[in-house]
N, CA, C and O of each residue as an XYZ file, in Angstrom:
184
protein
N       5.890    -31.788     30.190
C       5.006    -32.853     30.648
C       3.814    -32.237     31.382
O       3.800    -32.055     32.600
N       2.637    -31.877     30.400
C       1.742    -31.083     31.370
C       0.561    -32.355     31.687
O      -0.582    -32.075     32.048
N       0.994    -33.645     31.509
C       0.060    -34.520     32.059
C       1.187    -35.775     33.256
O       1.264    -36.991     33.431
N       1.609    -34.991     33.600
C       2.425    -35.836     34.519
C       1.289    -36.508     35.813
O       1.372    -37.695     36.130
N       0.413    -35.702     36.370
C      -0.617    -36.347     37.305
C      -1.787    -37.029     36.916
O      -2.678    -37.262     37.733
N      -1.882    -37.496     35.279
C      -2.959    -37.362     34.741
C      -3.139    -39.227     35.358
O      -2.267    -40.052     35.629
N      -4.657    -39.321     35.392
C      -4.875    -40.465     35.728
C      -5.514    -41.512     34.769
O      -6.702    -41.373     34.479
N      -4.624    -42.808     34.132
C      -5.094    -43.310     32.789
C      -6.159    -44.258     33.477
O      -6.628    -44.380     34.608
N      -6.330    -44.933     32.116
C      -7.499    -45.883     32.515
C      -6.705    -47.592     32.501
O      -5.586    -47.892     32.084
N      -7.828    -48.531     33.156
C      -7.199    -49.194     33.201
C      -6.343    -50.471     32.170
O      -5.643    -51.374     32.628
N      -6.628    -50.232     30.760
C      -6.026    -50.759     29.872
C      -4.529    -49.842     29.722
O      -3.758    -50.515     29.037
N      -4.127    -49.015     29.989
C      -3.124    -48.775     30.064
C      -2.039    -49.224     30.757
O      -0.875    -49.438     30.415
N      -2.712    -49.344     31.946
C      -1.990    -50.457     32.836
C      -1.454    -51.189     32.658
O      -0.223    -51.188     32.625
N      -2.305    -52.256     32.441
C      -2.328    -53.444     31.390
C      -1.756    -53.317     30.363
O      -0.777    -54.064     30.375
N      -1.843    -52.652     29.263
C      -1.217    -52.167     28.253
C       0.687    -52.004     28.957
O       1.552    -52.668     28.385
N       0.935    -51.436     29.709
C       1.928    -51.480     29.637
C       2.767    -52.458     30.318
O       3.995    -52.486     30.241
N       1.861    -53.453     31.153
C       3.021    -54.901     31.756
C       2.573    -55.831     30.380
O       2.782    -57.042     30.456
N       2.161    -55.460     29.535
C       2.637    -56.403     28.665
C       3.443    -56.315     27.350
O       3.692    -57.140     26.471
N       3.750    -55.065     27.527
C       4.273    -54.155     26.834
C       5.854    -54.800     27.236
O       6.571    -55.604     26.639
N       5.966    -54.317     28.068
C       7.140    -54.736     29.238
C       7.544    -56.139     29.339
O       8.722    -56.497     29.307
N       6.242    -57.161     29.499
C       6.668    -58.689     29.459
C       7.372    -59.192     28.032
O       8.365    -59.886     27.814
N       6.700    -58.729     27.423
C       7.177    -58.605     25.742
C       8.547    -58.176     25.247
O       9.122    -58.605     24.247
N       9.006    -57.206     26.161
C      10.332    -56.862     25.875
C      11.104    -57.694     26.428
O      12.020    -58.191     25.773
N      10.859    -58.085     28.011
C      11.610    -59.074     28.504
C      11.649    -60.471     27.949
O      12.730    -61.026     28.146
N      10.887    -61.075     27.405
C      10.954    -62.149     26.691
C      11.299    -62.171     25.556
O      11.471    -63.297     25.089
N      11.534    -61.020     24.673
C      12.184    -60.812     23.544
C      14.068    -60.876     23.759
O      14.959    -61.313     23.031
N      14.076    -60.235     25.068
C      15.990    -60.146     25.728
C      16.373    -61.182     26.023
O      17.576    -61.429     26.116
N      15.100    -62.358     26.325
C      15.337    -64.264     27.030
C      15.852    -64.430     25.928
O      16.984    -64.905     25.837
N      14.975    -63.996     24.629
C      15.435    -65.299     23.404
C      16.615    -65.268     23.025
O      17.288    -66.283     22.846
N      17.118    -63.810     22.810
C      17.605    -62.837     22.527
C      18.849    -63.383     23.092
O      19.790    -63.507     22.307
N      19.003    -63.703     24.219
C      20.319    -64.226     25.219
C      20.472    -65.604     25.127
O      21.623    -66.029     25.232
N      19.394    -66.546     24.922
C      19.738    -67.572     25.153
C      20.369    -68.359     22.938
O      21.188    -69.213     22.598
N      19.373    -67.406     22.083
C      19.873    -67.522     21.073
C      21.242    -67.350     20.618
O      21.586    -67.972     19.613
N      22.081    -66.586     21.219
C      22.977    -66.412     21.579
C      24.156    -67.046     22.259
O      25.366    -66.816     22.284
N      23.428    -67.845     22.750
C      24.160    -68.683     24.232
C      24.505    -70.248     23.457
O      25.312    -71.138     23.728
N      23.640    -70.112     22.551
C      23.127    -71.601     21.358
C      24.075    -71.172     20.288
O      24.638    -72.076     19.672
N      24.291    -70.162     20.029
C      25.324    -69.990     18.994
C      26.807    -70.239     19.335
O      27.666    -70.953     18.818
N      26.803    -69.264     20.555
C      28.219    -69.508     20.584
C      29.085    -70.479     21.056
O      30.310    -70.570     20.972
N      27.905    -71.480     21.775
C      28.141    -72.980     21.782
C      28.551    -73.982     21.703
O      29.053    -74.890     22.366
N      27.880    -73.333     19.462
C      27.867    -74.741     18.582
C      26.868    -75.662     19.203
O      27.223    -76.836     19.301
N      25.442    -75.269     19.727
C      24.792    -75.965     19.228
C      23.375    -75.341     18.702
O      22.247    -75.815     18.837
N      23.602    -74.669     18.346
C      22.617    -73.530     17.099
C      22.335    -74.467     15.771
O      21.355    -74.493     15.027
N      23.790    -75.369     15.747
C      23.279    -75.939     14.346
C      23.816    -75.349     12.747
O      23.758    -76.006     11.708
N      24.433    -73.692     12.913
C      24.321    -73.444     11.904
C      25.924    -72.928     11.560
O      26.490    -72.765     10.479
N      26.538    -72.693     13.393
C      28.303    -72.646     13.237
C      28.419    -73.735     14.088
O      27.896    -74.047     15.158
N      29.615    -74.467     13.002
C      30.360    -75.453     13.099
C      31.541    -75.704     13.675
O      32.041    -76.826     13.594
């Protein structure tokens, strides 16, 4: 890591909390799709 102190700009920043929000809202659906399945009320197990 020979850029460990390196200083980015500020779309990177940025770039990466949404990077990040994106993952976390992908793990919401992700859990609650889930939560709808095993349910029975997903709709698609009976």
């Amino acid at each position: 890591m020979a850029d460990a102190d390196a200083v980015y700009d500020d779309w990177y920043r940025w770039g990466r909390v949404v990077l990040y929000a994106e993952m976390g809202i992908a793990i919401l659906v992700t859990v609650f799709s889930l939560y709808l399945a095993f349910t029975g009320q997903a709709g698609f197990l009976t």
